[in-house]
SERO-4910 file (N, C-alpha, C, O; in steps of 0.05 Angstrom, whole numbers):
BEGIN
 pado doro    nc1    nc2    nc3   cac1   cac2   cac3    cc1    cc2    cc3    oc1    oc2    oc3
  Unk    A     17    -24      0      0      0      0     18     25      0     38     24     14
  Unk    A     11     51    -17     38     72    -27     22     87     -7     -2     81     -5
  Unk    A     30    102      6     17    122     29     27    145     27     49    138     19
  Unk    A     28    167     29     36    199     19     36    210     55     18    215     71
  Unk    A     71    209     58     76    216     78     78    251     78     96    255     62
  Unk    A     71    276     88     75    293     91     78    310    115     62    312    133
  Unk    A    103    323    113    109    340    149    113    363    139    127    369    120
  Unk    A     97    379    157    101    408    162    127    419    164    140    410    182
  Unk    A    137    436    151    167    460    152    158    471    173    136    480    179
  Unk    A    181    469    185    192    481    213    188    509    211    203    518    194
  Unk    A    171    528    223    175    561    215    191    575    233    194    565    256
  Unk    A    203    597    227    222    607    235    214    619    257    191    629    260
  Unk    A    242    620    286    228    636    305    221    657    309    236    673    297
  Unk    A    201    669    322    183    682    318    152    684    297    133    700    293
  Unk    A    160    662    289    137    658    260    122    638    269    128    619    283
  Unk    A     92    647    257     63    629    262     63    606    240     58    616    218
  Unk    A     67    581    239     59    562    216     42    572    205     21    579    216
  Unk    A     48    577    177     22    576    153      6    547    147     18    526    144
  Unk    A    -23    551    145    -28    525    145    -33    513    118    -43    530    103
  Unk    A    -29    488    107    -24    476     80    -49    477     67    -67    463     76
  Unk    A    -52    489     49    -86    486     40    -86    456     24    -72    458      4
  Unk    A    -94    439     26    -92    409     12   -102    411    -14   -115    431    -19
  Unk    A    -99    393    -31   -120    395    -55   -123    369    -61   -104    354    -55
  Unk    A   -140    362    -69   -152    331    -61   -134    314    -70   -137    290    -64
  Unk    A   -108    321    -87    -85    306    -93    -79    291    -78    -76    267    -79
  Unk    A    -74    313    -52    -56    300    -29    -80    284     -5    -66    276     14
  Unk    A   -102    278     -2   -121    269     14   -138    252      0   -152    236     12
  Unk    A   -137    254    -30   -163    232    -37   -146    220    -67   -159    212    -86
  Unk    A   -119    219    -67   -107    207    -93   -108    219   -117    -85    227   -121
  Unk    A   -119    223   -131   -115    238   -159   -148    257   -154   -167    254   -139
  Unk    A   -139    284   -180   -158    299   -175   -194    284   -179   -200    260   -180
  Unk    A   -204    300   -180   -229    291   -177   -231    280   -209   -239    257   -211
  Unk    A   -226    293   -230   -224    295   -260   -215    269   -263   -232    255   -275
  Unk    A   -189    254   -255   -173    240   -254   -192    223   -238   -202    207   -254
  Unk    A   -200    218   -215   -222    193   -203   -236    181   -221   -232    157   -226
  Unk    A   -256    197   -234   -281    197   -252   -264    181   -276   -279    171   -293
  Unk    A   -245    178   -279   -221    162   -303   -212    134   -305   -204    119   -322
  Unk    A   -215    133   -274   -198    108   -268   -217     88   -275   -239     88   -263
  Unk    A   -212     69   -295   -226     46   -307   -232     23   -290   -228      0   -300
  Unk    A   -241     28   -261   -249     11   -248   -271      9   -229   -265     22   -209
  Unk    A   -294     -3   -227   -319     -3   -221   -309      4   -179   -320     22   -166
  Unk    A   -292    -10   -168   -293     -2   -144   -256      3   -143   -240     -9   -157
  Unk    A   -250     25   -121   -221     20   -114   -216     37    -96   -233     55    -92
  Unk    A   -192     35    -81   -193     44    -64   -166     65    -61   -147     58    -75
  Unk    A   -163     83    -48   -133    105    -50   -131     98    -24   -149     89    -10
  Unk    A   -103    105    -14    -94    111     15    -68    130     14    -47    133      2
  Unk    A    -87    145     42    -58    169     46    -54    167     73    -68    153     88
  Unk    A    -33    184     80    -23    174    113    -10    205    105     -1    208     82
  Unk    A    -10    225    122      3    245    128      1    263    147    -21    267    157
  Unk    A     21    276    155     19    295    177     18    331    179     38    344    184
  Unk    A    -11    343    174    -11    372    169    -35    379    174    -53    362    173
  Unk    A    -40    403    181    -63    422    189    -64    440    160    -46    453    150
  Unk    A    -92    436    150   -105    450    126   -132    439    122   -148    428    137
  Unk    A   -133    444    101   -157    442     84   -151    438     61   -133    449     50
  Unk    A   -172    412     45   -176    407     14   -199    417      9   -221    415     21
  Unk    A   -190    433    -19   -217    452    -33   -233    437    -51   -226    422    -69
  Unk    A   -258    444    -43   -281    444    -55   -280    433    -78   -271    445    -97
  Unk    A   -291    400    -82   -286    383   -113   -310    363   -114   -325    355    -96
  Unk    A   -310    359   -135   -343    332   -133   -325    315   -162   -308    326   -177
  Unk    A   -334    290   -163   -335    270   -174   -360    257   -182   -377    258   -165
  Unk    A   -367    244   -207   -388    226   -202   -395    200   -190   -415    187   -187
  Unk    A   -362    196   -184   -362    167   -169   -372    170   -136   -362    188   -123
  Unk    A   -390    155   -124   -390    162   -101   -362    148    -77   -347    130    -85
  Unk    A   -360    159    -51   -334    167    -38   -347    147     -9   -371    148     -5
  Unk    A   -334    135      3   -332    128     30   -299    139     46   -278    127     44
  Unk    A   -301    155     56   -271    164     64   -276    151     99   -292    157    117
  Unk    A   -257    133     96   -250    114    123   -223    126    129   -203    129    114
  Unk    A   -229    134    160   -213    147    176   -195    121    190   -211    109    205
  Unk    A   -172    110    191   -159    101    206   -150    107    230   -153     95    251
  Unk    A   -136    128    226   -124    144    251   -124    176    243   -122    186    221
  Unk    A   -128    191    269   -139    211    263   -169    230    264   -189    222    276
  Unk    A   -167    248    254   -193    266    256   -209    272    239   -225    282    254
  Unk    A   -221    277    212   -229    290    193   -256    303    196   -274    290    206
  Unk    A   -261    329    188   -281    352    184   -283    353    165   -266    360    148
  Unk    A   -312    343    161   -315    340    121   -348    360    122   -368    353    135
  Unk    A   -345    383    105   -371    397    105   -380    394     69   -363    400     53
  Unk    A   -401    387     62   -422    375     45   -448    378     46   -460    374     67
  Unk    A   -459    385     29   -488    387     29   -505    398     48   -527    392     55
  Unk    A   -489    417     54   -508    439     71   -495    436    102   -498    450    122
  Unk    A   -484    416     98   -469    412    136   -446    394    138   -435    379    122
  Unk    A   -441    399    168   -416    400    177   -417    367    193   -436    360    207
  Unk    A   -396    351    188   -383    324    201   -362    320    207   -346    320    188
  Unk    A   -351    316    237   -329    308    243   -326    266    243   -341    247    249
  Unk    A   -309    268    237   -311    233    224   -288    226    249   -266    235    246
  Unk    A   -294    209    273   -269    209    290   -269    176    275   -288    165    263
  Unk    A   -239    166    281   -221    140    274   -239    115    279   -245    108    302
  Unk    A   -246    103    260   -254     75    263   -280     78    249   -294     58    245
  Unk    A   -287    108    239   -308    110    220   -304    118    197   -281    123    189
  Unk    A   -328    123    182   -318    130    149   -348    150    146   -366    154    162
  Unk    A   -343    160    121   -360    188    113   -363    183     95   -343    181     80
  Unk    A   -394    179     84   -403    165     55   -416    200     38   -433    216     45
  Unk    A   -398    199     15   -409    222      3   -416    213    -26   -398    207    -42
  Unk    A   -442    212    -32   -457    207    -60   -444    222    -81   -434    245    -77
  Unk    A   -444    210   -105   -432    218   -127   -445    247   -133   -468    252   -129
  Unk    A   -431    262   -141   -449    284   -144   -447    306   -131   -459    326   -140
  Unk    A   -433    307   -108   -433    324    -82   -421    339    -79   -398    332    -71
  Unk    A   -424    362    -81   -397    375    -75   -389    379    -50   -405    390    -34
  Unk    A   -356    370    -39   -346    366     -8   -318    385     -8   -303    389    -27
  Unk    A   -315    395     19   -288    396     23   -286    391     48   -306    386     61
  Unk    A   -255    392     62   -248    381     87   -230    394    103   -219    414     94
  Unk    A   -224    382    129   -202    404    141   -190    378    157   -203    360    167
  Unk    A   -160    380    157   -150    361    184   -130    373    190   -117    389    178
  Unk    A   -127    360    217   -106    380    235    -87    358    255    -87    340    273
  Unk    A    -76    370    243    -49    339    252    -50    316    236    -60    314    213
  Unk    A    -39    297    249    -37    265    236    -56    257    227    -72    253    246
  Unk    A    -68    249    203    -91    232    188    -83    206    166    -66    205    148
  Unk    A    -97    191    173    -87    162    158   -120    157    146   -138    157    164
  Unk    A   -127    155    123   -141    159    113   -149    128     90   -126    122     85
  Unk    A   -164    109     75   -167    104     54   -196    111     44   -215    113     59
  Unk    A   -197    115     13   -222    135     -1   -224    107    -14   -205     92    -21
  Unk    A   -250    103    -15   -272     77    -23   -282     96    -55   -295    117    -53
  Unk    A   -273     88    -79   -288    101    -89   -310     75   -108   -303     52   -114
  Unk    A   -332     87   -113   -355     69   -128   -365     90   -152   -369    114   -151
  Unk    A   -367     67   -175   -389     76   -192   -413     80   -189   -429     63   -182
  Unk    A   -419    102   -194   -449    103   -201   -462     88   -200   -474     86   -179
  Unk    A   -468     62   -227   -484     49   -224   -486     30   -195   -506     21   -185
  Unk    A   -463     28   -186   -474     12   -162   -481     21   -146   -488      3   -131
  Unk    A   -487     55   -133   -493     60   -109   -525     67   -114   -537     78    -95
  Unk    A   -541     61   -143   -559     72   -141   -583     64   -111   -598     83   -105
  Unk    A   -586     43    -99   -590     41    -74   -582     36    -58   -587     16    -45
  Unk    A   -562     55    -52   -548     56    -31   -560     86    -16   -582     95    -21
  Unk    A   -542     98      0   -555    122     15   -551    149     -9   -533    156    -24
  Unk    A   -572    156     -6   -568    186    -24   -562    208     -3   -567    232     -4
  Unk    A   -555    199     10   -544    230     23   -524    224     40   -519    200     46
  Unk    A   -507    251     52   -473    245     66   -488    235    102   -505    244    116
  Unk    A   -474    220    102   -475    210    135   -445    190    138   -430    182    120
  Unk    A   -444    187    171   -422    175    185   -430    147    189   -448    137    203
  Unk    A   -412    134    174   -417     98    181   -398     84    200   -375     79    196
  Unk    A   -411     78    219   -388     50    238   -378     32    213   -391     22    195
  Unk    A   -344     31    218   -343     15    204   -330     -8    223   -312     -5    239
  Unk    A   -347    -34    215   -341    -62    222   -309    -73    209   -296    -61    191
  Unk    A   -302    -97    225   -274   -100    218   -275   -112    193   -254   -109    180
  Unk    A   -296   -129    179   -306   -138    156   -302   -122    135   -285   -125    118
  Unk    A   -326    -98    136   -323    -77    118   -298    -66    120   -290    -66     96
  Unk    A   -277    -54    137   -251    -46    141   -232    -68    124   -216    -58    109
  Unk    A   -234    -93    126   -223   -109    101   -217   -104     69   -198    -98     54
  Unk    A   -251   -109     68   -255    -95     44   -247    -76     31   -235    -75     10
  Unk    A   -255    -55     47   -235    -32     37   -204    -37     33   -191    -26     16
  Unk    A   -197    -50     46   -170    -45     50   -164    -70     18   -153    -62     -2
  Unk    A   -172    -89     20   -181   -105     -6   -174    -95    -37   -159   -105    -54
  Unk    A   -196    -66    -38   -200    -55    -61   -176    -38    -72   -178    -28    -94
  Unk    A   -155    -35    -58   -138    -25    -58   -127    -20    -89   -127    -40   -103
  Unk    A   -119      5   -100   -117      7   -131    -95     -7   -142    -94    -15   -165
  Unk    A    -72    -10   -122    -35    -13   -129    -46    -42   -128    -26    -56   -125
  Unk    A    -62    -53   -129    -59    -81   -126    -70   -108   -147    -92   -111   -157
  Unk    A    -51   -123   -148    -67   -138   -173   -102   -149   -179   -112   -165   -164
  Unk    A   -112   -140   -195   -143   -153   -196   -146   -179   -211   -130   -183   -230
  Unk    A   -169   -200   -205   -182   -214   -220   -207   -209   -218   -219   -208   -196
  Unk    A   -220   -204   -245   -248   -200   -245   -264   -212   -240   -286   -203   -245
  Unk    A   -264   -243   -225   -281   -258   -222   -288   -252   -196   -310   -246   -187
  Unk    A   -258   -255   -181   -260   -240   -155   -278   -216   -147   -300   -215   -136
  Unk    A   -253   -189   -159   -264   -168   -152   -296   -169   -158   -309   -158   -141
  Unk    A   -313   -182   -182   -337   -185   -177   -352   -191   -162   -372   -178   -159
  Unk    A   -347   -210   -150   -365   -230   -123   -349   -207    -95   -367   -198    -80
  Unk    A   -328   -200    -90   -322   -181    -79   -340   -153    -70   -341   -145    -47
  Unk    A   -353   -139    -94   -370   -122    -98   -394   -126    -96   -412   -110    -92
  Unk    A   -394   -154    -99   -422   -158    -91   -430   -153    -57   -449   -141    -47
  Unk    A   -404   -167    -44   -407   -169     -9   -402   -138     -8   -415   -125      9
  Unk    A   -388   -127    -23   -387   -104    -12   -411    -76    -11   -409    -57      4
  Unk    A   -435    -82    -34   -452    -71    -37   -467    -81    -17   -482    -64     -9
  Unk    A   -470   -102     -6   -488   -114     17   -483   -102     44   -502    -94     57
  Unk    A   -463   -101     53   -450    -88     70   -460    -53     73   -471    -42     91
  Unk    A   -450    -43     48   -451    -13     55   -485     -5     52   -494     14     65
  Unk    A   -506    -25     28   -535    -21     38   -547    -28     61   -571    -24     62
  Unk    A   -536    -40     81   -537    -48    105   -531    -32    131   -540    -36    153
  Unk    A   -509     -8    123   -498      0    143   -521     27    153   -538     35    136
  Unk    A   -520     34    170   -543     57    187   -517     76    173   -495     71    161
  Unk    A   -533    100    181   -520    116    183   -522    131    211   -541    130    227
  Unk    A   -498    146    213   -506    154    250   -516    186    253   -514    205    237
  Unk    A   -524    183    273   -544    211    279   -531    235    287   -541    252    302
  Unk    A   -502    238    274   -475    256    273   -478    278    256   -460    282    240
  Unk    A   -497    294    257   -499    311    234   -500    340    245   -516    345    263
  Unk    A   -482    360    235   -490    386    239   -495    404    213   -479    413    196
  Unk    A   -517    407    215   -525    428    185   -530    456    194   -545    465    212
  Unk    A   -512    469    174   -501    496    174   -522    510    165   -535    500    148
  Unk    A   -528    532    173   -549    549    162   -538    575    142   -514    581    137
  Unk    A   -558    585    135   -540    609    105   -542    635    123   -521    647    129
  Unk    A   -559    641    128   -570    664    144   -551    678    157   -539    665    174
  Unk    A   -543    705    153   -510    718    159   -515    717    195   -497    709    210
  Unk    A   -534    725    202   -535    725    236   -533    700    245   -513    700    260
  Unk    A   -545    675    242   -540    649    250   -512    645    235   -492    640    250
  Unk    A   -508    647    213   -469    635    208   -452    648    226   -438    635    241
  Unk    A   -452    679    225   -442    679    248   -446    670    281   -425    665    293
  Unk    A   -457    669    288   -468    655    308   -458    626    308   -440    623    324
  Unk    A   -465    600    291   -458    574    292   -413    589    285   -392    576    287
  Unk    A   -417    606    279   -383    594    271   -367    602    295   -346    589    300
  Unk    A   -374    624    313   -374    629    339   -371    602    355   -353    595    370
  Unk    A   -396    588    347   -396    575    366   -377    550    353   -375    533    371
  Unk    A   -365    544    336   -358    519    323   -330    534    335   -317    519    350
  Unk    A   -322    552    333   -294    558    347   -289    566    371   -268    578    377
  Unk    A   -308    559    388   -314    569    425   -332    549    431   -343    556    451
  Unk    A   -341    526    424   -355    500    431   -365    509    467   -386    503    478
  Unk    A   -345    522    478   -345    516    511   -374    542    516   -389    541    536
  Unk    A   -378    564    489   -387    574    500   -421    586    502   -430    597    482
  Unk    A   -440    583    529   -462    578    532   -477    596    533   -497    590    546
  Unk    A   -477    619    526   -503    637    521   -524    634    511   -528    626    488
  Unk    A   -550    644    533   -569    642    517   -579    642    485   -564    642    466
  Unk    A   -602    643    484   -607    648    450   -614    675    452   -612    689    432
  Unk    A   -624    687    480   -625    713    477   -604    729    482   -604    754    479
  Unk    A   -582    714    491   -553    727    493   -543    724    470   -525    740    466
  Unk    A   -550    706    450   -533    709    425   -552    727    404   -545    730    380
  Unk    A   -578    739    414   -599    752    387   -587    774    397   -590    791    380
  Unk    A   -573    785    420   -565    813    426   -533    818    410   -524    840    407
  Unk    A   -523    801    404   -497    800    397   -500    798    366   -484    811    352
  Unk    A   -519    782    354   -525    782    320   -539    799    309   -542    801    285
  Unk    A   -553    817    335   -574    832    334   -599    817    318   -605    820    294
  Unk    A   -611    804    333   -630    789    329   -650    784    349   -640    775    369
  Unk    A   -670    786    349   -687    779    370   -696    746    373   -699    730    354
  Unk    A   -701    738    407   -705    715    405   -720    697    394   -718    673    397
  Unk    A   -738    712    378   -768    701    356   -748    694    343   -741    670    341
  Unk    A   -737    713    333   -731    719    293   -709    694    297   -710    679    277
  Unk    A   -687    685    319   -669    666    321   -677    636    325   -660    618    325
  Unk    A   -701    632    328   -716    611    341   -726    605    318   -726    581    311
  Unk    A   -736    624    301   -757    614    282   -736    604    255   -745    587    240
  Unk    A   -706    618    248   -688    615    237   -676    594    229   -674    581    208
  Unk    A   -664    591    263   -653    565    266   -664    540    261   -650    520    259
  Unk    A   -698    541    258   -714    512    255   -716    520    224   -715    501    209
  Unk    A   -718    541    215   -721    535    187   -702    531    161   -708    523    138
  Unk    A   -668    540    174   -655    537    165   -635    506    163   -622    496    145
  Unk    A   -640    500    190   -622    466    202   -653    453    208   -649    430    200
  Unk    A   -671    453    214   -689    436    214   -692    430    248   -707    414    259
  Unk    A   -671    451    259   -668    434    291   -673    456    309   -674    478    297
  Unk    A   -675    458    333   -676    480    354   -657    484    353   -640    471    342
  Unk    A   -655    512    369   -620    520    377   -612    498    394   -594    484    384
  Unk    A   -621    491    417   -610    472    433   -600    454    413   -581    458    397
  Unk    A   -614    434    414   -610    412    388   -589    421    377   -568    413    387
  Unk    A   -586    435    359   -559    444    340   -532    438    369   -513    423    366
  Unk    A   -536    455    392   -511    455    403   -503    435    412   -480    429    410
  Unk    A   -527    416    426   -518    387    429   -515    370    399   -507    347    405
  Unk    A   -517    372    382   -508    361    350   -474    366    363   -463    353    380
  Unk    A   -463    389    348   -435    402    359   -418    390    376   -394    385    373
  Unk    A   -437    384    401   -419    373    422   -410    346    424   -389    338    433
  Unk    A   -434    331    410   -431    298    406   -411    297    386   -393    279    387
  Unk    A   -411    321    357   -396    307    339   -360    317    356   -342    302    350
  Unk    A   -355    335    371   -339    349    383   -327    326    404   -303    322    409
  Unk    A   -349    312    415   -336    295    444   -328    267    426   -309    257    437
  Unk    A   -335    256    408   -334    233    387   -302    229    384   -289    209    386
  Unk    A   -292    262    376   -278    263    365   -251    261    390   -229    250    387
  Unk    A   -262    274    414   -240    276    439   -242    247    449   -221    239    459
  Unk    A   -265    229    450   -260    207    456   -254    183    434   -255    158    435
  Unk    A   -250    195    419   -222    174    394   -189    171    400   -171    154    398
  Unk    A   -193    197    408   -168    208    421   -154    202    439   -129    204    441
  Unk    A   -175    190    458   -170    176    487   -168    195    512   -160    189    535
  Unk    A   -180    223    501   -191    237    532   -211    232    545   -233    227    535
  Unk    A   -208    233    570   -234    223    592   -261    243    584   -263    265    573
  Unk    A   -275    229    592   -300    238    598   -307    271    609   -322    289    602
  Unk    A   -287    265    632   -285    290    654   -281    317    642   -288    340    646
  Unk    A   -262    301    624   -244    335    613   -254    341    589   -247    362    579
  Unk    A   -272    323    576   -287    335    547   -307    346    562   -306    370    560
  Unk    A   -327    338    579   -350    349    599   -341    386    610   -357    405    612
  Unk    A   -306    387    617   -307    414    622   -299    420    601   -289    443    604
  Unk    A   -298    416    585   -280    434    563   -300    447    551   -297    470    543
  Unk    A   -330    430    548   -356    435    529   -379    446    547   -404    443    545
  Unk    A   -358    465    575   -381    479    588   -394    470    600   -411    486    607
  Unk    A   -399    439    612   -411    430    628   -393    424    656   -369    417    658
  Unk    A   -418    431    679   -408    432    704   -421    403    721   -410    392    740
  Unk    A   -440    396    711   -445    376    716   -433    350    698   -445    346    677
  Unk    A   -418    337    703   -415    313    684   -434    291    689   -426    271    677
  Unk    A   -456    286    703   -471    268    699   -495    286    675   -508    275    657
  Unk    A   -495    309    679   -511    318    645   -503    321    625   -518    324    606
  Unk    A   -474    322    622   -461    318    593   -467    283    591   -482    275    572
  Unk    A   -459    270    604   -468    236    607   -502    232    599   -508    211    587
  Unk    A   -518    246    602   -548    238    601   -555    255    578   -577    251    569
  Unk    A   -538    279    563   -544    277    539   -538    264    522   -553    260    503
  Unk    A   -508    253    525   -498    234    512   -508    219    501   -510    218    477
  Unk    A   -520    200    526   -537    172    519   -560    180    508   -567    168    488
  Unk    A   -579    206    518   -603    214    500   -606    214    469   -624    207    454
  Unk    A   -576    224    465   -577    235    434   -570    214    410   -582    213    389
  Unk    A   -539    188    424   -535    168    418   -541    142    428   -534    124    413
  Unk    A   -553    136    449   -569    116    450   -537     98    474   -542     77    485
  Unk    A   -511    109    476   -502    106    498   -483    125    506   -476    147    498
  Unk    A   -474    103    531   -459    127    549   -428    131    533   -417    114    519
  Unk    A   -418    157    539   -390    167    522   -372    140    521   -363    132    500
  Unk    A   -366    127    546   -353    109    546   -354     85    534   -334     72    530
  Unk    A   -376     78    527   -383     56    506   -391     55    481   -395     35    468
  Unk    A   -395     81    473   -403     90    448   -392     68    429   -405     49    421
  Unk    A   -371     72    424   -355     51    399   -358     18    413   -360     -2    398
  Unk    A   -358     18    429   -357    -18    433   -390    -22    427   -398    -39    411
  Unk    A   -413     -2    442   -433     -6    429   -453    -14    400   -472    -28    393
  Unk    A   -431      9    387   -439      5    352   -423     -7    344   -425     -5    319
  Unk    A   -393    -31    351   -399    -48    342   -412    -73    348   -407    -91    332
  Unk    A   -429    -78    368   -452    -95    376   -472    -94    357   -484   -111    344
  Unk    A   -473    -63    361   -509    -69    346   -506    -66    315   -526    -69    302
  Unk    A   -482    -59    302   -477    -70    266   -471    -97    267   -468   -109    246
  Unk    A   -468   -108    286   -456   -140    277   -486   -164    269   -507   -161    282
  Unk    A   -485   -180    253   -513   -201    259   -507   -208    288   -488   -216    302
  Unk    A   -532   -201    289   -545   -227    318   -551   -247    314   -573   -252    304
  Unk    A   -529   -267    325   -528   -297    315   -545   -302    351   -547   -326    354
  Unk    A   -553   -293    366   -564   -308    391   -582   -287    392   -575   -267    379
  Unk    A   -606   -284    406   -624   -270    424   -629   -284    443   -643   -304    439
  Unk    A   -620   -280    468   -623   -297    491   -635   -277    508   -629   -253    508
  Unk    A   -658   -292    526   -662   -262    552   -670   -286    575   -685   -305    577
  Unk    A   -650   -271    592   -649   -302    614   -668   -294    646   -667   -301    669
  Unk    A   -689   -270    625   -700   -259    649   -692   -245    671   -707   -233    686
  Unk    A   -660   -245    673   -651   -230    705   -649   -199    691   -641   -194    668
  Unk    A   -656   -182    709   -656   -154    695   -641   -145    723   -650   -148    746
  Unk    A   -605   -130    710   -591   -113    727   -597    -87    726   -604    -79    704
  Unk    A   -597    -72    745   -603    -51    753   -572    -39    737   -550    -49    742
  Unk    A   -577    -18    719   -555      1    717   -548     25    742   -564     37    757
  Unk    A   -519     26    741   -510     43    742   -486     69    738   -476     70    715
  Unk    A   -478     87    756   -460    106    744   -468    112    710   -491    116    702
  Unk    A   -450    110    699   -457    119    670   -479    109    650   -488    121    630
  Unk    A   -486     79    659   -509     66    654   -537     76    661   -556     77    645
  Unk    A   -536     82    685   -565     87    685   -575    112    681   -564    134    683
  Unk    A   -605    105    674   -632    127    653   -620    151    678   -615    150    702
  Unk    A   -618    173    658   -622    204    666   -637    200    678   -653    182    671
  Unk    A   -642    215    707   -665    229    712   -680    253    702   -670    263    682
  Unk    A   -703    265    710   -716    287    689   -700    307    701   -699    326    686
  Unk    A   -687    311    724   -673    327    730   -640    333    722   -627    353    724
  Unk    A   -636    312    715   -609    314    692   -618    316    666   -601    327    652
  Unk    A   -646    308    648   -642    312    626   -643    347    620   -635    357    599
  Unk    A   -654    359    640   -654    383    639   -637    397    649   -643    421    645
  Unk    A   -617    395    661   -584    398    677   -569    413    653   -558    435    652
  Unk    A   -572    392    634   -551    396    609   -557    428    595   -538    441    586
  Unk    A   -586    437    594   -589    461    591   -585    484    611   -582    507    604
  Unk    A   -586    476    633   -588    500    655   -565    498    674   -555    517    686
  Unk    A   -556    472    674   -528    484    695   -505    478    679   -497    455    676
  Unk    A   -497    497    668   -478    511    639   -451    529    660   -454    542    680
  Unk    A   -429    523    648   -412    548    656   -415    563    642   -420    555    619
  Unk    A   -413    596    647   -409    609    637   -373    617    628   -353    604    632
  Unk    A   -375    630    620   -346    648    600   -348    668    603   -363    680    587
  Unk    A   -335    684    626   -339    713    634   -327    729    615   -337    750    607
  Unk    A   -294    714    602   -280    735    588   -291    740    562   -280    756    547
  Unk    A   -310    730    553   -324    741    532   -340    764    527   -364    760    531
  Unk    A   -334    787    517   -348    796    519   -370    807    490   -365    798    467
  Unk    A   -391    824    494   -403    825    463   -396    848    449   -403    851    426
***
């Protein structure tokens, strides 16, 4: 497998690193022009490199699974924003126009498919668990590597079974156009920690709390709340890939309570921060047993149901950020 190692130039002292703007050369194998070329129904690129930037804005008609190995990726598409933490991948339909940002070390392989095969598959960008099966595969399709078509056929077959099978996860932040909410969400995408009302932020966009309320649902589809817990899940996903505690993503994202960063957690993803990934790979795998042996354990600590008084914690006991000002 050829991997595109790249390190940042040392900047001189006193000097701020400039950051590398990527171009899908260096993150997705040949340009987009050049994808759409390659005479092969599935294949796969891999890059491995180390830099803070961005790749600009490109579409293909082939559609894209970009499987994160190691690392972080921020891929914004179709109206919104995805952070893809390590051990998942980011399915973008042929057609789409994407770009991305990473910052530091990323190890990356790009799944690319024809057209004709993804016609039922997902039409729209979402985050897939990827199983160690499907992680094969990919790794399988690999371009540098010799093909037989009998293979690679029956190959594509498991592999179309697989990715029409896979969920997609409920990781989504959609960006709104609206100059008072963009600024606003980009505020907040670069200060995550910080919790002002909606009527503290309609004084600052100059907006009133109607006109922000009524905005925000018509532009993202979601409440303000909603949107900020979107943010924080795809934000803590990404610190717990990483291997930071619980504790310290909970303060970092403004919460003073960590059993309510914990009970939105599980609200929004269905578990607690700590099991998140061992979870989804349980529930993508077949269930070869259903057994219920009747004994029902009582959860606790991070297991057990919110109370109504924590699910509402997560909104009201917030740190504030004094040094901010408007």
């Amino acid at each position: 497998m050829t991997q595109n190692r790249t390190t940042p130039a040392t900047p001189l002292a006193g000097q701020k690193a400039k950051p590398d703007l990527l171009t899908a050369e260096k993150l997705a194998g040949p340009k987009s022009a050049q994808i759409d070329l390659i005479d092969r129904p599935v294949f796969s690129l891999f890059t491995e490199t180390t830099v803070t930037g961005e790749f600009q804005p490109h579409v293909h008609t082939k559609a894209q699974l970009m499987y994160v190995i190691d690392g972080v990726l921020t891929v914004e598409a179709d109206g919104g924003i995805w952070t893809v933490p390590p051990k998942c991948a980011f399915w973008i339909p042929g057609g789409i126009v994407h770009k991305g940002r990473v910052v530091g070390h990323i190890n990356i392989g790009n799944l690319y498919l024809a057209p004709s095969l993804t016609t039922d598959m997902h039409q729209k960008c979402g985050i897939l668990f990827v199983q160690p099966f499907l992680r094969e595969l990919i790794m399988r399709f690999d371009n540098t590597l010799p093909t037989n078509a009998t293979r690679e056929a029956n190959l594509i077959a498991v592999l179309r079974d697989e990715l029409i099978a896979a969920p997609l996860e409920p990781i989504h932040l959609p960006m709104p156009t609206d100059r008072r909410l963009r600024r606003l969400t980009e505020t907040m995408l670069a200060q995550p920690d910080l919790r002002f009302t909606i009527s503290e932020w309609g004084a600052r966009v100059g907006a009133s709390n109607r006109t922000l309320t009524r905005l925000f649902q018509r532009e993202t589809g979601m409440s303000f709340t909603r949107w900020r817990q979107q943010l924080h899940i795809g934000i803590a996903l990404q610190r717990l890939a990483a291997g930071d505690s619980v504790t310290t993503i909970a303060g970092d994202l403004g919460y003073e309570s960590l059993s309510a960063f914990i009970s939105m957690f599980r609200r929004m993803l269905g578990s607690s921060p700590t099991h998140y990934f061992a979870d989804r790979q349980e529930l993508t795998q077949p269930d070869e047993t259903s057994k219920n042996t009747g004994d029902t354990a009582t959860p606790t600590g991070e297991d057990a149901p919110p109370s109504d008084a924590e699910i509402s914690a997560d909104i009201v006991i917030l740190k504030r950020s004094p040094h901010i000002k408007s």
